[in-house]
VOPAGU-2260 file (C-alpha; in pm, 1 decimal, decimal comma):
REM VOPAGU-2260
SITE   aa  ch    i         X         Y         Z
SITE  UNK   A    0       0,0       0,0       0,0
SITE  UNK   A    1      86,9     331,9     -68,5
SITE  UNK   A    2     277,0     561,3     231,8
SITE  UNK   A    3    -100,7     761,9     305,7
SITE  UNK   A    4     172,3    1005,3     387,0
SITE  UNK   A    5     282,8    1039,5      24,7
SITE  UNK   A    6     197,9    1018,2    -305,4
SITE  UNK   A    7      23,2    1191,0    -558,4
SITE  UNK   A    8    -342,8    1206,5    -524,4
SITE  UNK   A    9    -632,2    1361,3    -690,0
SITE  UNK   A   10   -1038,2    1422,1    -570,6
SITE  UNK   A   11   -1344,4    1525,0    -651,0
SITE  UNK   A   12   -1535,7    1765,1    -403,6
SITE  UNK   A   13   -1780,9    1992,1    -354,0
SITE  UNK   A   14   -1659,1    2314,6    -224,4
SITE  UNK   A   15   -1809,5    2692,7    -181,8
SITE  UNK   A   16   -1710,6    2967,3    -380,9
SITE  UNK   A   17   -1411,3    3194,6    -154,3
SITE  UNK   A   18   -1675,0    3472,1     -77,4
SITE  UNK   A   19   -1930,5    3232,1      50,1
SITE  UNK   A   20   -2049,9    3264,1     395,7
SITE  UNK   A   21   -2048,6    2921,2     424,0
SITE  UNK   A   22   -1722,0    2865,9     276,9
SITE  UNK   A   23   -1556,8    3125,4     570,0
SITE  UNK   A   24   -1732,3    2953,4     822,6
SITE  UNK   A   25   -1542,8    2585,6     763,5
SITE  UNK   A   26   -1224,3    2735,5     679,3
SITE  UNK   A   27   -1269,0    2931,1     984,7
SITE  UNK   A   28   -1320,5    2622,4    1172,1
SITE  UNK   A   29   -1081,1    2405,8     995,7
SITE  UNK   A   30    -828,2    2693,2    1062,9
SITE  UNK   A   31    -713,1    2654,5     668,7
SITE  UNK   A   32    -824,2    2813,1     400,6
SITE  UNK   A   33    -787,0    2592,7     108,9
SITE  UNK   A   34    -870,2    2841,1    -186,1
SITE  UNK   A   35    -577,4    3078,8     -75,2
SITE  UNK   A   36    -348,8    2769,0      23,2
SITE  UNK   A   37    -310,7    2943,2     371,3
SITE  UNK   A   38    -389,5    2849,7     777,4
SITE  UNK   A   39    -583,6    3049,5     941,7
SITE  UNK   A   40    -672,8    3127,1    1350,3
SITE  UNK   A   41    -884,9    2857,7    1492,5
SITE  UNK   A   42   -1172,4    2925,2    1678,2
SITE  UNK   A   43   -1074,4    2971,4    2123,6
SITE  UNK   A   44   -1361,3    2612,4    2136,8
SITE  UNK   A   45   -1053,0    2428,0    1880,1
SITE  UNK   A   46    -719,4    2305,6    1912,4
SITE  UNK   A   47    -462,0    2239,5    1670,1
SITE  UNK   A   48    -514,6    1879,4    1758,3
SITE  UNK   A   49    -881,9    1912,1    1684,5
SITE  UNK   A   50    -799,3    1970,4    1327,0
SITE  UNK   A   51    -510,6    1757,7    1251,2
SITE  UNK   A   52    -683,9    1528,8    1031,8
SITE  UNK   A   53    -950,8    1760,7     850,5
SITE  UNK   A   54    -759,5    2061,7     849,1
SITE  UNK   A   55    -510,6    1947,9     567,1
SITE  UNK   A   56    -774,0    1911,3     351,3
SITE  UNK   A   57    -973,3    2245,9     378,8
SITE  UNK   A   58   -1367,5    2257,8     358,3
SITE  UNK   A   59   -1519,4    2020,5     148,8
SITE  UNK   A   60   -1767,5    1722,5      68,7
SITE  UNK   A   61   -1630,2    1410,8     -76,3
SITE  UNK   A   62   -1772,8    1347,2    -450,2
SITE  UNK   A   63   -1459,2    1115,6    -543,4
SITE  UNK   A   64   -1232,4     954,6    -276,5
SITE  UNK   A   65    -876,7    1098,5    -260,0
SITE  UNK   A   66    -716,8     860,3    -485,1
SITE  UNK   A   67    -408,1     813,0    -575,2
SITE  UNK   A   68    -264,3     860,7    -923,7
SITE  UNK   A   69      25,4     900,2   -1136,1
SITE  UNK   A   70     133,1    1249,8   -1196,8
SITE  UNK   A   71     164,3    1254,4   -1570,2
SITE  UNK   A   72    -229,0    1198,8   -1604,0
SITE  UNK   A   73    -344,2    1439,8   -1430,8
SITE  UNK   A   74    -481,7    1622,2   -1788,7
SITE  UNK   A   75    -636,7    1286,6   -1875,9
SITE  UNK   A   76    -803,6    1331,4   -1525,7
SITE  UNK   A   77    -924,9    1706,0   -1542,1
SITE  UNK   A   78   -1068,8    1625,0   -1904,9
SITE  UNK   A   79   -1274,2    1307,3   -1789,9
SITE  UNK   A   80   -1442,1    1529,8   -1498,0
SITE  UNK   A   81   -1502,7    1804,4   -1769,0
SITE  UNK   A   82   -1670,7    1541,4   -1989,1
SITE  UNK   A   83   -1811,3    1376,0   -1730,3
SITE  UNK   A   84   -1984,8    1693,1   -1586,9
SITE  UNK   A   85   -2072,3    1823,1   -1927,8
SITE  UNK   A   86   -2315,2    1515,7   -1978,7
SITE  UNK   A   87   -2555,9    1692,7   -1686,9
SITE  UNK   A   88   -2852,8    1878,8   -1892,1
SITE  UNK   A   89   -2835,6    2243,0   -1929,4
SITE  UNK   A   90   -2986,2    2421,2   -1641,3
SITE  UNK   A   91   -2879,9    2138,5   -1401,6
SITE  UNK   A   92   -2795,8    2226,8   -1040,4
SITE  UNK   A   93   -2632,2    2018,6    -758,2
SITE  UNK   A   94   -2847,8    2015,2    -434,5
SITE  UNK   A   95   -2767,8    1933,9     -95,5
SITE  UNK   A   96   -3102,8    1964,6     170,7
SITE  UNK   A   97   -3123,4    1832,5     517,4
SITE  UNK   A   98   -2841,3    1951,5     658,0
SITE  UNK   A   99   -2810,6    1871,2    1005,1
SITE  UNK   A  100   -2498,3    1813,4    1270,1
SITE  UNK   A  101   -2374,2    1430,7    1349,3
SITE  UNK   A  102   -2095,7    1287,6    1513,2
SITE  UNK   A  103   -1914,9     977,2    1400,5
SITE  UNK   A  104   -1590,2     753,6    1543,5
SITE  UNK   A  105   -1660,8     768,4    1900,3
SITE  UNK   A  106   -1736,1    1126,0    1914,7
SITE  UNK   A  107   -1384,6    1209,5    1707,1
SITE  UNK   A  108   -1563,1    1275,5    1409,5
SITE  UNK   A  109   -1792,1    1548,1    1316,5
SITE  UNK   A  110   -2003,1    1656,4    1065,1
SITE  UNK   A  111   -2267,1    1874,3     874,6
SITE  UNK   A  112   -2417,4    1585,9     680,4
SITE  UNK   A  113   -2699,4    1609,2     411,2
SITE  UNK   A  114   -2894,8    1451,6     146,3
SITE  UNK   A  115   -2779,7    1401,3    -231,4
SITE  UNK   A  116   -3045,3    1521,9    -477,1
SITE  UNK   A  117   -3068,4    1316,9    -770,6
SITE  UNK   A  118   -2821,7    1514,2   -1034,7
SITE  UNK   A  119   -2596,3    1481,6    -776,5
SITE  UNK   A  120   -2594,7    1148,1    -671,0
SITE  UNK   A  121   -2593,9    1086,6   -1070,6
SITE  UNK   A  122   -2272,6    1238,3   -1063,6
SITE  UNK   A  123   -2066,3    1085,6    -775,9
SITE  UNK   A  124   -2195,0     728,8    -969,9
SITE  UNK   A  125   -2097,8     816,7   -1295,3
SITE  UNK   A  126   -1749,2     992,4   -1144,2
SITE  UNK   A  127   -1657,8     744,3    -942,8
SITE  UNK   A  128   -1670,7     473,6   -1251,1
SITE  UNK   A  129   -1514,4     656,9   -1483,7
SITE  UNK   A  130   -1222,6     785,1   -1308,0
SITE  UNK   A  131   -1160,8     445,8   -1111,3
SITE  UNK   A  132    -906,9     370,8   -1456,1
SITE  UNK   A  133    -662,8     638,3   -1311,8
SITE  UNK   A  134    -625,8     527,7    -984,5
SITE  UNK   A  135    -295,8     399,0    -880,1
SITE  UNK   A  136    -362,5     326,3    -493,3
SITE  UNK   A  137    -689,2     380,3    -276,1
SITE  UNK   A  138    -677,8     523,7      91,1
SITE  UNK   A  139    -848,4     147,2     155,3
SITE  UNK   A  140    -614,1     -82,9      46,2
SITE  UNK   A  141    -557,4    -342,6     302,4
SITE  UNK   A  142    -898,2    -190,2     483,4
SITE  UNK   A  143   -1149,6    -436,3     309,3
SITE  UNK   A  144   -1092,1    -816,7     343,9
SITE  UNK   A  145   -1255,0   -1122,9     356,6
SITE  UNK   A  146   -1420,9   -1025,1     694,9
SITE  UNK   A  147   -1599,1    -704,9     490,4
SITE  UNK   A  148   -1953,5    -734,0     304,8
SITE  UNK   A  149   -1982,2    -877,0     -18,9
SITE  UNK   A  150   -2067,2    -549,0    -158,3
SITE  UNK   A  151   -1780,9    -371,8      -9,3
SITE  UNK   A  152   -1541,5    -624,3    -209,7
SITE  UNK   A  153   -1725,2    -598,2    -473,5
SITE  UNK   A  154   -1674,8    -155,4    -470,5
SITE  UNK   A  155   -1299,9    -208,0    -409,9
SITE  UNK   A  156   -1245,4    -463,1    -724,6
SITE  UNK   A  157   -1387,1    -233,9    -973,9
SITE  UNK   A  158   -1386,1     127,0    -776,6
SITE  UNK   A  159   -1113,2     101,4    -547,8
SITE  UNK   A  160   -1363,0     273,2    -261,0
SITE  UNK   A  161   -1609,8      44,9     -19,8
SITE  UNK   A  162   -1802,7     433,9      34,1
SITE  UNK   A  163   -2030,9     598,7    -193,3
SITE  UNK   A  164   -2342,5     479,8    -424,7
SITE  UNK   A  165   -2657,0     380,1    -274,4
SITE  UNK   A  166   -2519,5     396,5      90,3
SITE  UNK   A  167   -2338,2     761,4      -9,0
SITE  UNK   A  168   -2349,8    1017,9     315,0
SITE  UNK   A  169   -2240,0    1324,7     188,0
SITE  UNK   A  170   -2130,3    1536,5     452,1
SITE  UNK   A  171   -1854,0    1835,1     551,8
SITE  UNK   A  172   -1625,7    1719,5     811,5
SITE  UNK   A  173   -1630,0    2020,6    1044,1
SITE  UNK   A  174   -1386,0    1894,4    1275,6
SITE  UNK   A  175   -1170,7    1583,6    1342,6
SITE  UNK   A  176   -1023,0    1448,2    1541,6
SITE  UNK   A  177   -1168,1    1618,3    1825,1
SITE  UNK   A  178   -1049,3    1533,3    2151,8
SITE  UNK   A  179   -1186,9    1811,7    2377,0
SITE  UNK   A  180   -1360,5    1756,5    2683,7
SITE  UNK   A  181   -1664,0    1981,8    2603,2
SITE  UNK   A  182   -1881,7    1786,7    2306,6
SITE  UNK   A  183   -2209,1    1896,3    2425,6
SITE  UNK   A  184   -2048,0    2268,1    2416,4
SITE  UNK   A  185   -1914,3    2223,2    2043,2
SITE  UNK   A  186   -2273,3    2051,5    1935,8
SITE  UNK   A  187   -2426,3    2371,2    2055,5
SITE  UNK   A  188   -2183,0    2613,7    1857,9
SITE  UNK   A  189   -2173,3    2393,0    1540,8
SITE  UNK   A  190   -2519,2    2339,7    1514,7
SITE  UNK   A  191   -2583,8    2715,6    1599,8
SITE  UNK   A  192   -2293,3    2825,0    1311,4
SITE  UNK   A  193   -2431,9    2569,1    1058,1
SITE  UNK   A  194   -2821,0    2652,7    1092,0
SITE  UNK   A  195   -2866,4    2910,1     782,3
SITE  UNK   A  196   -2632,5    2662,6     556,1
SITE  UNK   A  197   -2889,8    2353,3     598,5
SITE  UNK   A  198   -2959,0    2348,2     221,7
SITE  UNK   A  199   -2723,5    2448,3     -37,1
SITE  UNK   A  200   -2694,6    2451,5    -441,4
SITE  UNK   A  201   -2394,2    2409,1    -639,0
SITE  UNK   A  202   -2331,3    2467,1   -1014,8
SITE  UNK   A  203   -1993,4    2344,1   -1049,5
SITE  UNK   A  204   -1733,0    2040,2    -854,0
SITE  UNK   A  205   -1434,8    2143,0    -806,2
SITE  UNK   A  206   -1112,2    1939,4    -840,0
SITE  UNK   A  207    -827,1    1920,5    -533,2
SITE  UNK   A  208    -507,4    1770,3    -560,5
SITE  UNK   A  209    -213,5    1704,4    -304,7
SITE  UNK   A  210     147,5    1632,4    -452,5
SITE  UNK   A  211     376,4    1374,8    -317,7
SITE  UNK   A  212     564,4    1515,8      13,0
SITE  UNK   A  213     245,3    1801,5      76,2
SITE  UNK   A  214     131,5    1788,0     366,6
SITE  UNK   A  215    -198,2    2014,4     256,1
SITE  UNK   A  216    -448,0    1995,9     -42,3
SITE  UNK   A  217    -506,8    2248,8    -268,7
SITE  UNK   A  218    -723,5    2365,6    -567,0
SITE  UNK   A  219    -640,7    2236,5    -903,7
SITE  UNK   A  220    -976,5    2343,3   -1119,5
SITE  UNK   A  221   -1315,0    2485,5   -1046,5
SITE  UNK   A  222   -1495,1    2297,1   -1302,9
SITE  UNK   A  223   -1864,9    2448,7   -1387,7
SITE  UNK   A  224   -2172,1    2302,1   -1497,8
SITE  UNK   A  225   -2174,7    2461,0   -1826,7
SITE  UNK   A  226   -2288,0    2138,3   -2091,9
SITE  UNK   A  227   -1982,1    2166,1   -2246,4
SITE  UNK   A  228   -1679,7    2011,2   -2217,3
SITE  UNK   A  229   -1446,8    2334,4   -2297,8
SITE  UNK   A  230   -1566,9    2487,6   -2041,0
């Protein structure tokens, strides 16, 4: 398996425009904005160690893993999202509703998760199979065995990911991994913070990228929903 400390890698997310207030608000919390490639203050309720595994990555929700790929295909990889994204019909927007606060791993983990409308959860499908052909290493090798469903093998043969599809939970990790001895305090805050961002619309996916030896992710292309390929 691949060093997870290394390696090239490439994903597929959703992610606010910079002057969103939505956008300020996770970088905020994250304490790194990813659009400028720079950290920012935490929050007085965060730590540094709060934030040591979502920080890196900046605000965003997961449409395609963070793979890893070879370098030299990274064109290949921007055109197949263009051309992937250009097959939505004209006048097609990406919809998130529901949003509400939960808290995964133990209480480590936590989130503003939503539901998928359908154009959307069209696209993660047909994303995630076509860009499974650059993928070099997954971030799940050695994570899905014999002891895993059938259905989880059966993801990892042909899309190198046991996540996504029919059992997809899009979400914004908000903050992990949090170790603080005040959750009921940070429920309160993040549900107060994420309350007017409980539905959102999105007209373009945006691809991130990491290079081996960087520690942080960054912005490689905003990519909008324009029906056509170019751009």
């Amino acid at each position: 398996m691949t060093d997870p400390r290394s390696g090239t890698r490439f994903a597929v997310y959703l992610c606010p425009p910079e002057d969103d207030p939505y956008y300020r608000l996770g970088s905020d919390l994250l304490g790194f904005d990813v659009r400028a490639g720079r950290q920012v203050p935490l929050p007085d309720f965060l730590r540094p160690e709060d934030q040591a595994d979502a920080g890196p990555y900046g605000l965003h929700l997961t449409v395609v893993e963070g793979f890893y790929t070879d370098p030299a295909r990274w064109p290949e990889i921007e055109a197949e999202v263009r051309t992937c994204v250009a097959c939505l019909s004209p006048g097609t927007a990406l919809t998130l509703t529901g949003g509400r606060v939960e808290v995964w791993d133990d209480g480590t983990t936590w989130v503003h998760r939503f539901d998928a409308g359908t154009p959307l959860l069209v696209l993660h499908t047909l994303l995630l199979a076509r860009l499974a052909r650059f993928v070099t290493a997954s971030p799940f090798d050695g994570k899905v065995g014999e002891g895993s469903p059938p259905f989880e093998r059966a993801r990892m043969a042909l899309l190198h990911t046991p996540r996504g599809l029919d059992s997809w939970q899009p979400h914004f990790t908000l903050v992990q991994p949090y170790g603080g001895g005040d959750p009921a305090g940070l429920r309160e805050r993040l549900e107060a913070l994420t309350v007017p961002h409980h539905a959102q619309t999105y007209r373009s996916v945006t691809l991130f990228g990491k290079r081996e030896g960087e520690e942080r992710w960054r912005v490689r292309a905003n990519l909008p929903l324009t029906g056509d390929p170019a751009g």
